[in-house]
C-alpha positions as CSV (number, residue, x, y, z in Angstrom):
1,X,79.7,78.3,146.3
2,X,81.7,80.5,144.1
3,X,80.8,84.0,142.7
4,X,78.0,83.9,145.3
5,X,77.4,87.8,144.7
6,X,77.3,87.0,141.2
7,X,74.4,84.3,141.3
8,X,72.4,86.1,144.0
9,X,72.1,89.3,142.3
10,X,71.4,87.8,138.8
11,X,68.5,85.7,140.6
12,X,67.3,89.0,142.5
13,X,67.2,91.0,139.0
14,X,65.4,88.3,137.4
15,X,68.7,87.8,135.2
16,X,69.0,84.4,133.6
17,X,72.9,83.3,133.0
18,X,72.2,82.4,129.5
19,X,71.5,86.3,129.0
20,X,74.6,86.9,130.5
21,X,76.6,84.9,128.2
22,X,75.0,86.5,125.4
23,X,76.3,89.5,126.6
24,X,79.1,88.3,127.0
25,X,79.8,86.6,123.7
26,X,80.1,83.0,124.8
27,X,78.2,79.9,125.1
28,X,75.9,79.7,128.4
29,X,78.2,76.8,128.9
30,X,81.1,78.7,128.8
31,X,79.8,80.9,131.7
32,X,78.6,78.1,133.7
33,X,82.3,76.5,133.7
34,X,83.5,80.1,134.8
35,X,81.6,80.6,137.5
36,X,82.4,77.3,139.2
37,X,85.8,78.7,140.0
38,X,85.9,82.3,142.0
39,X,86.6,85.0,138.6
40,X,88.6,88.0,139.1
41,X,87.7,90.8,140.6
42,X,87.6,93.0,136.8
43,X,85.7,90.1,135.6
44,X,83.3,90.3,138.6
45,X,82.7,93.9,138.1
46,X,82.1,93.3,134.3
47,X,79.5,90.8,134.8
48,X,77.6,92.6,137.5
49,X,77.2,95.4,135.3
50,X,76.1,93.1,132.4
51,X,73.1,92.6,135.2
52,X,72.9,95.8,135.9
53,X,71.8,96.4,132.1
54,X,70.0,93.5,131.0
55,X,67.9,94.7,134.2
56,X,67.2,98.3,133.9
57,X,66.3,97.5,130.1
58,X,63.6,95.3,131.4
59,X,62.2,98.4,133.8
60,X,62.3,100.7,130.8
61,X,60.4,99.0,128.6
């Protein structure tokens, strides 16, 4: 499956894709399509530090 690392850590933060997209600025849709196809590395990075946020806002609150 492509972006493995991608899914797995979003799953493991409790990160839903949709809130990803948001982030993002595009449709949940939009990111689904992405992500069948192996992204970039930049675009990789950017993502997994989307989760990164979206999950340490959840701890602080």
């Amino acid at each position: 499956m492509n972006n493995q690392e991608i899914r797995i850590k979003a799953k493991e933060n409790g990160v839903r894709l949709w809130q990803i997209a948001e982030k993002l600025g595009v449709c949940d849709m939009t990111l689904t399509r992405k992500l069948r196809h192996e992204l970039p590395e930049d675009e990789k990075i950017k993502i997994l530090a989307i989760i990164d946020s979206i999950s340490a806002s959840r701890k602080a609150v």
